[in-house]
C-alpha positions as CSV (number, residue, x, y, z in Angstrom):
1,X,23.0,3.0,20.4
2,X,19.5,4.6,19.2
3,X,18.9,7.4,22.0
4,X,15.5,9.5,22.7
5,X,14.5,11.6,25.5
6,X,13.2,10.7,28.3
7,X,9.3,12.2,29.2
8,X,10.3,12.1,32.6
9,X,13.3,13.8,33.7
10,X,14.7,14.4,29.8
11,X,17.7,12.6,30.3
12,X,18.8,10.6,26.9
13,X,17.1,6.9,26.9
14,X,18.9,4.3,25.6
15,X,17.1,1.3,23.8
16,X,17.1,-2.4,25.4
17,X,15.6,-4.6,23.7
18,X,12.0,-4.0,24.3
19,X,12.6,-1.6,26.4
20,X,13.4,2.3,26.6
21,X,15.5,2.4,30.1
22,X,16.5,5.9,31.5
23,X,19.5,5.2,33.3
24,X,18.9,8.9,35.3
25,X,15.6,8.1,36.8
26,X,14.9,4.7,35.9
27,X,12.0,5.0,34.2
28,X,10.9,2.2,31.2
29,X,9.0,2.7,28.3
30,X,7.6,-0.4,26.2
31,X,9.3,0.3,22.8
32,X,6.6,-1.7,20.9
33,X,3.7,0.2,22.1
34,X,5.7,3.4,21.2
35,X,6.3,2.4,17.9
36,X,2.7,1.4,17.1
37,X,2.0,5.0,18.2
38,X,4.0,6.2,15.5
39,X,1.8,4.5,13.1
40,X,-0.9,5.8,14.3
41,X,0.2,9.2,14.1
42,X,1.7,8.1,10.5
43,X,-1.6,6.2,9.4
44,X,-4.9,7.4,9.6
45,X,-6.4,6.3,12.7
46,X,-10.4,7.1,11.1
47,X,-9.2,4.8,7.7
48,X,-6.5,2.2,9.6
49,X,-6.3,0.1,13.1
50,X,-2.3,0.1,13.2
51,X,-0.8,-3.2,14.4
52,X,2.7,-3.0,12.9
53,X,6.4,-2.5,13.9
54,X,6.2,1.2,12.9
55,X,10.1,1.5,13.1
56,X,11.1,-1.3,11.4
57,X,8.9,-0.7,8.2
58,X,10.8,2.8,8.2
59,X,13.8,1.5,8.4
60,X,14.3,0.1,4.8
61,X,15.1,2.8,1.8
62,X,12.5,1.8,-0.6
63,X,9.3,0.8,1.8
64,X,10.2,4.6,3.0
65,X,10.2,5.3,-0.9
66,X,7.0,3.7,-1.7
67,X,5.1,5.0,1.5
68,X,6.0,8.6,1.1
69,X,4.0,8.5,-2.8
70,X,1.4,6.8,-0.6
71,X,0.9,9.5,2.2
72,X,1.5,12.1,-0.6
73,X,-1.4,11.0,-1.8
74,X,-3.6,10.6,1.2
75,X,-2.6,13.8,2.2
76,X,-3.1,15.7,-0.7
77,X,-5.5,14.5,-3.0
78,X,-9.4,14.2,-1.9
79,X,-10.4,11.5,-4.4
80,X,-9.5,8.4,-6.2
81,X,-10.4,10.8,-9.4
82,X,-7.5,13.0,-8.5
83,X,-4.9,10.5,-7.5
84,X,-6.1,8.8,-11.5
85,X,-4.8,11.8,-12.7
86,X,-1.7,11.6,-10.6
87,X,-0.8,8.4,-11.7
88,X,-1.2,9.2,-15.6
89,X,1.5,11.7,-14.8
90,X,3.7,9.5,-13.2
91,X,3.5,6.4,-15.3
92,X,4.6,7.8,-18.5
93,X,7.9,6.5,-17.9
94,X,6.4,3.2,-15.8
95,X,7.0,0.3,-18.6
96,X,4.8,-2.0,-16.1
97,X,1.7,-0.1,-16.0
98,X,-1.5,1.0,-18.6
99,X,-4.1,3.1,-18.0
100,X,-6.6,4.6,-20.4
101,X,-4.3,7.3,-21.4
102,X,-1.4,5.9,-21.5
103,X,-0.3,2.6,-23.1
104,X,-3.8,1.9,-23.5
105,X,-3.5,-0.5,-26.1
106,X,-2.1,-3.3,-23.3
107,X,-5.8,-3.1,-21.5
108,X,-7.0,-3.9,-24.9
109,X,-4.9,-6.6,-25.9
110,X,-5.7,-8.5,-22.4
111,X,-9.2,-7.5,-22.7
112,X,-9.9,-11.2,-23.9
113,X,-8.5,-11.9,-20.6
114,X,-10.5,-10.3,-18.4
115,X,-13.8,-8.8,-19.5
116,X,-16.2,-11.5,-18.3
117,X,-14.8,-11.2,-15.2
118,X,-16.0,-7.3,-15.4
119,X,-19.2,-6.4,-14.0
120,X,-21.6,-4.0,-15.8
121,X,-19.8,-0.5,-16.5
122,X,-16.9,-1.5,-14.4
123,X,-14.5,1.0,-15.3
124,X,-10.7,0.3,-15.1
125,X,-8.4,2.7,-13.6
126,X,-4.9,1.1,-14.2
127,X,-3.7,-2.1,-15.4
128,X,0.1,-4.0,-13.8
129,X,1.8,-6.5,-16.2
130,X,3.7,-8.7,-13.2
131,X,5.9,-10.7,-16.0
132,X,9.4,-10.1,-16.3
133,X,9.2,-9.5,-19.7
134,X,5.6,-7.5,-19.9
135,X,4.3,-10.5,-22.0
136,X,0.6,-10.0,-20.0
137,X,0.3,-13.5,-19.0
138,X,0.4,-12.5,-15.2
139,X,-1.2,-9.1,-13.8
140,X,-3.8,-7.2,-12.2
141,X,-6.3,-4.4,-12.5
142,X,-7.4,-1.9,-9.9
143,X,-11.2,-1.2,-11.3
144,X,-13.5,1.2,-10.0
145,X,-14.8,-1.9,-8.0
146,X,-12.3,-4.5,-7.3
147,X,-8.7,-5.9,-7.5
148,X,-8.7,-8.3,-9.9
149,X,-5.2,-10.8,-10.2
150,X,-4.6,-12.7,-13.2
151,X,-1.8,-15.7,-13.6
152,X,-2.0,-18.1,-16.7
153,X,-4.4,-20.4,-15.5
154,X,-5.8,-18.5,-12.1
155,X,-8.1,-15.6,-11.3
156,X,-8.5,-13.6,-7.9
157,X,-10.7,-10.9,-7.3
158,X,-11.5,-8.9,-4.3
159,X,-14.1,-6.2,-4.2
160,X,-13.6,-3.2,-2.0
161,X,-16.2,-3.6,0.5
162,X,-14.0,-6.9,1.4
163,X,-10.9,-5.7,2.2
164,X,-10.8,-6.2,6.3
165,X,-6.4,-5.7,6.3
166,X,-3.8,-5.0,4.3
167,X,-0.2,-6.7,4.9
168,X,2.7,-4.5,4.1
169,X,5.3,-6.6,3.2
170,X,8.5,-5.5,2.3
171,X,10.7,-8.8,2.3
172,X,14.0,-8.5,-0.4
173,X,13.3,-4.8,0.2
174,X,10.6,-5.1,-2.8
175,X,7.7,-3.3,-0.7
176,X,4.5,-4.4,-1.9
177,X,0.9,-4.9,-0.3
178,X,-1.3,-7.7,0.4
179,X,-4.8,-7.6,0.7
180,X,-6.4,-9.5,3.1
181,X,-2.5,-11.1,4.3
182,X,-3.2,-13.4,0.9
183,X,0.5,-13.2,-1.2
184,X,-1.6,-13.8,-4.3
185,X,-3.8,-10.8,-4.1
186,X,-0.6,-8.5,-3.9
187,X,-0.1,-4.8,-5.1
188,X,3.4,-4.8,-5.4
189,X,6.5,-2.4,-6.7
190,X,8.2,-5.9,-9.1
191,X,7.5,-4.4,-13.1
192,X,6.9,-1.1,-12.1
193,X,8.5,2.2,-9.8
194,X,7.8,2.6,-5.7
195,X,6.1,5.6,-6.1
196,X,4.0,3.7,-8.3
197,X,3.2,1.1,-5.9
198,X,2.6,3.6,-3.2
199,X,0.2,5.9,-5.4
200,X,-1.6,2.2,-6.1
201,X,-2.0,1.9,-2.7
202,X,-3.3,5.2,-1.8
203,X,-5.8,4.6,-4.9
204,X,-7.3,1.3,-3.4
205,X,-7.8,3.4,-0.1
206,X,-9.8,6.7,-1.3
207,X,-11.8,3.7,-3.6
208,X,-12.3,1.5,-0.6
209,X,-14.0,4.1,1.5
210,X,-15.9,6.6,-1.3
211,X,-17.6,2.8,-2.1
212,X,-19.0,2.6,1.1
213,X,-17.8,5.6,3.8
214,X,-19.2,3.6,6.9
215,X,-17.4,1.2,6.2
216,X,-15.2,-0.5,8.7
217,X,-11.6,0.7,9.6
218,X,-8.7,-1.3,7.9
219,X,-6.2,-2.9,9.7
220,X,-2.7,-2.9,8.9
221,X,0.2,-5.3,9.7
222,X,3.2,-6.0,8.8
């Protein structure tokens, strides 16, 4: 049985349902307000609102996997310029991904794809081939504006300033991210590495708030 101390008298609490019960004193603790102040202490509280099982996205090996790269690069790196250069390193041997110095000839074979969807001088920072087989017929793009999601006969776009949550969802233990709870529009870890995924993540963070730094806090949920 998962144990932790008791604030109290220190006597070992023991985990019911809910609940943390201290069978020495009798005192209980609502476990899912304690958890959500884990993520709060994990996430950002000036970037995020947490409203997530905290210990339950921790529990599975590659969500852990992909959120470590992510917090890496929060805590690390200062700008979505810096965590660009991070991912160049890292996606050398990411078959899934392009970017402008690596694999770049992928973003120019898809270009017919997406370039009217482009604004003026909209500059893309990495490109994710979602097929099975990297054939290009379903993927995104992380710009230096927008998420744009491409299937065969579809296209999804959301712009920065939108982005009010993000889902972490982490179902067949394939941890990905939803913007705005919409599976569609979904920054994921199929056709490329979980520290790839996570270092995505980070990326559409720093570019969400150097776009507008007022902006309002993003929630998360899981």
């Amino acid at each position: 049985m998962e144990t932790k101390k008791c604030p109290n008298c220190l006597g070992e609490l023991q985990k019911q349902r809910n609940k943390w019960v201290c069978p020495y004193c009798n005192s209980s603790f609502d476990a899912e307000e304690e958890t959500k102040k884990q993520g709060s202490d994990y996430f950002d509280s000036d970037l995020f609102s947490v409203d997530l099982d905290f210990e339950s996205l921790m529990s599975k090996k590659n969500t852990v996997e992909c959120l470590k790269s992510w917090k890496y690069c929060m805590d690390e790196m200062d700008s979505a310029e810096m965590i660009e250069d991070y991912l160049s390193k890292i996606t050398q041997k990411d078959d899934g991904t392009a970017m402008a110095n690596v694999r770049s000839e992928r973003i120019d074979a898809l270009r017919g794809r997406f370039d009217q969807y482009l604004e003026s001088g909209e500059r893309i920072y990495i490109l994710v081939d979602t097929t099975l087989f990297g054939k290009g017929k379903e993927f995104y793009i992380i710009t230096d504006r927008a998420c744009r999601f491409f299937t065969k006969k579809k296209q999804w776009s959301v712009n920065f300033d939108d982005i009010v949550s993000v889902t972490i969802n982490d179902s067949l233990n394939l941890p990905c991210f939803y913007l705005n709870n919409d599976y569609e529009k979904s920054v994921s870890s199929a056709g490329n590495s979980y520290q790839t995924a996570g270092a995505m993540f980070a990326l559409i963070i720093r570019l969400a708030f150097e776009r507008n730094p007022e902006r309002a806090r993003i929630r998360l949920v899981k």
